[in-house]
N, C-alpha and C positions, 0 to 999 in steps of 0.2 A: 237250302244249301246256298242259294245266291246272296239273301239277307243277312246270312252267319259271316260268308264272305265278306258282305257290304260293313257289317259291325265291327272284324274285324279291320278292314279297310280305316275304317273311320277312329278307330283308335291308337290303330298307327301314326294317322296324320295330325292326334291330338297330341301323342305320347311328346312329344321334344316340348311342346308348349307345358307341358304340366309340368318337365323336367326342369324346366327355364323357371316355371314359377315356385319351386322347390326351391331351386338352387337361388332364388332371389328371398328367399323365405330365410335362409340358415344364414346366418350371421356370426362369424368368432373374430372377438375382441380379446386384443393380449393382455398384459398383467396391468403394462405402464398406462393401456388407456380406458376410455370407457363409451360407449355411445350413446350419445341424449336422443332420443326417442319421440319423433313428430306424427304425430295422429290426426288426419283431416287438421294439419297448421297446428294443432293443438300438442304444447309441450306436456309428453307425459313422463319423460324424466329419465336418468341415464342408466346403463344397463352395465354388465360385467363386472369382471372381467369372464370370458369363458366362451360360452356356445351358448345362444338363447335363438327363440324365434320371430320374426315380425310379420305384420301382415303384408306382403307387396301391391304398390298401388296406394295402399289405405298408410301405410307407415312409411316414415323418412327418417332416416340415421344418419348422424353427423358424429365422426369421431374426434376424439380431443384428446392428446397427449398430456399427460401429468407428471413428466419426467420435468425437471429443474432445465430450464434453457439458458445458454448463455446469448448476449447481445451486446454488442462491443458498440458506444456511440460514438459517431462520425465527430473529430475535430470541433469544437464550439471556440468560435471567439469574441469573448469576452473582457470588459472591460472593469476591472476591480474598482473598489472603493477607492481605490489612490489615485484612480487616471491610469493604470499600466494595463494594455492591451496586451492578452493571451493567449493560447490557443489550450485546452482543456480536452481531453480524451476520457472517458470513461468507460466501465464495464460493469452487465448490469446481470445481476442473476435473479430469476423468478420462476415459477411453474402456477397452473392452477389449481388451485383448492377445490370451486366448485364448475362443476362443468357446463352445469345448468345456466348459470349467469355468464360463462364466457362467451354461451352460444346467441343468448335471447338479448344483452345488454351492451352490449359492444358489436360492429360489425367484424372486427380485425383486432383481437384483443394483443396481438403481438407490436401491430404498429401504433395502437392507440399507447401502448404501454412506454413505446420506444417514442416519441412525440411527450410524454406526460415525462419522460425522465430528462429532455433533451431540453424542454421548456423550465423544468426545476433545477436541472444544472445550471444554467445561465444566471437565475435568481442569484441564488445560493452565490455563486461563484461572485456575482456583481455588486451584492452587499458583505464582503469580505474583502480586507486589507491582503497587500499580494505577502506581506509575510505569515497574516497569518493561515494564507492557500499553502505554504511550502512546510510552514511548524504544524500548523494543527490537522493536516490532513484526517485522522483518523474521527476527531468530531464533524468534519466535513461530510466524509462519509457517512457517518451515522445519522445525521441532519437529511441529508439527502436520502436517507433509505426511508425513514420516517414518514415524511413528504410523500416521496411518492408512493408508498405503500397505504396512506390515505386517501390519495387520488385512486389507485387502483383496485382498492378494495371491495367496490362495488358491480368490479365485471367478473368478482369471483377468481383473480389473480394476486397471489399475494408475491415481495419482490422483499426475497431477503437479504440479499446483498447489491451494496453501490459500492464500486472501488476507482475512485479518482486513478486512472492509469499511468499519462501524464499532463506533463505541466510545462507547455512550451513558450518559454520567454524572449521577448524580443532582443536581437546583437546588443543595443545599447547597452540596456539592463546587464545582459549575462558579465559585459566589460567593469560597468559600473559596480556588479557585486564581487568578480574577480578582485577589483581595487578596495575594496571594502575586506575584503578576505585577508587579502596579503597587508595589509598595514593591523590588522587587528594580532596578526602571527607576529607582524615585527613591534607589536604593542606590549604584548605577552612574552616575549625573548627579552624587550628590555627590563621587564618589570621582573623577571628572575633573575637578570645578570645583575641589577641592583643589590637583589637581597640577598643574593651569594656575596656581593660584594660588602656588605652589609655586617653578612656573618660572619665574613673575613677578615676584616676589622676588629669584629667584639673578640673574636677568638684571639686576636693579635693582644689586643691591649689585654687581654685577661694573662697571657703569657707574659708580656712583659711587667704585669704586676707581680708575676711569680718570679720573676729570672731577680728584680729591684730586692725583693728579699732576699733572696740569696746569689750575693755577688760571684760566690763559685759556679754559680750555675752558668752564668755569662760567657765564664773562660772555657768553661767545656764545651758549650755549645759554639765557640768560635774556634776552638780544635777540630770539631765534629764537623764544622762546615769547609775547614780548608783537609781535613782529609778527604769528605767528599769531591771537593776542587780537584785536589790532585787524584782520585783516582780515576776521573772523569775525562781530565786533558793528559796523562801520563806524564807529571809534572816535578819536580822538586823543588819542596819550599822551605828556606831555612831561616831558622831565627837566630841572630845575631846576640839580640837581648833576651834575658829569661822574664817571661811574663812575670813572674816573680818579683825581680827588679823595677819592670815599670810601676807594678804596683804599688811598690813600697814610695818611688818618687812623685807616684799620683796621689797618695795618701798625706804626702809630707808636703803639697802644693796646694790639696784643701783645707790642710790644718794649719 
């Protein structure tokens, strides 16, 4: 009876340790990640998503997100191809592909990622003309996704998106293209008031090659102008001589 006692005794005082090594045994991994799997230091490769077992003690799990992360980089300033000193923002989107290499090949694949876009931004940016940072952004981007998705391709993280955010130019500059702006606006307003005026002209002489041909057309349209006069100023205008008559004396002073 004492020994049954002592047995149970003694498995009382195991029970919480076996519990403990149980509950260090059962492992559940969600959808978005997965866990690489260390055996005595030895990579045996990543598990899930779901419920699996490991051994505790003998196994080490390291979990790794595969969700797309965003990472916004800190101000870079840079000095373009022209001489103009900038300040550059960007935003970078990436997740991992393989989990295996984000764990065993990089120590910090997030900061080594963010350092490898931060040192390509600057390149990029400083063999680039500062017009063509503000026109071509979108091959900027694309130039820079490239880049660094070759650098990082080896830690098992691929980086599908670079989006130049902004693009902060020094007072001078922003005055300097101000003044560039507004004379190119008052470039463009003369170069239409020209060719309005231009038009205004042809239309004119084409009219008064019609009106030369027909001399009647002349007196109607100086009737049609002083009735518009007067009904404009509430006027009365009278004619003394009948256009008729000067006619006749304009005709007998050319002949």
């Amino acid at each position: 009876m004492g020994e049954l006692f002592a047995l149970i005794t003694s498995l009382g005082f195991l029970f919480p340790f076996v519990l403990i090594f149980l509950w260090s045994a059962v492992k559940v991994v969600q959808e978005y990640e997965r866990g690489v799997i260390f055996r005595l230091g030895r990579l045996v490769g990543p598990k899930g998503p779901g419920l699996f077992f490991i051994i505790p003690i003998i196994d080490r799990m390291v979990k790794i997100d595969l969700r797309t992360l965003t990472m916004e980089l800190p101000p870079q300033e840079i000095i373009s191809k022209d001489n103009v000193t900038i300040k550059v923002t960007a935003v970078l989107y990436f997740q991992v592909i393989d989990p295996s290499k984000a764990v065993t090949k990089v120590f910090d694949y997030g900061m080594a990622t963010m350092q490898i876009a931060q040192t390509t931004l600057r390149n990029v940016m400083g063999q680039s003309m500062l017009d063509e940072i503000l026109s071509q952004r979108d091959q900027i981007n694309q130039s820079l996704q490239q880049i660094i998705d070759e650098q990082t391709e080896p830690w098992g993280v691929k980086v599908s998106i670079v989006e130049v955010k902004d693009v902060e130019l020094p007072q001078s500059m922003q005055r300097a293209m101000a003044k560039q702006a507004e004379a190119e606006r008052e470039k463009r307003a003369k170069i239409i008031h020209a060719q309005g005026e231009q038009q205004a002209a042809q239309t004119l002489s084409e009219a008064a090659k019609i009106i030369s041909q027909e001399p009647a057309t002349l007196q109607l349209r100086y009737l049609q102008t002083l009735a518009e006069i007067a009904t404009e100023r509430n006027s009365t205008i009278v004619f003394p001589i009948p256009i008729d008559i000067l006619e006749t004396f304009m005709t007998r002073r050319e002949n």
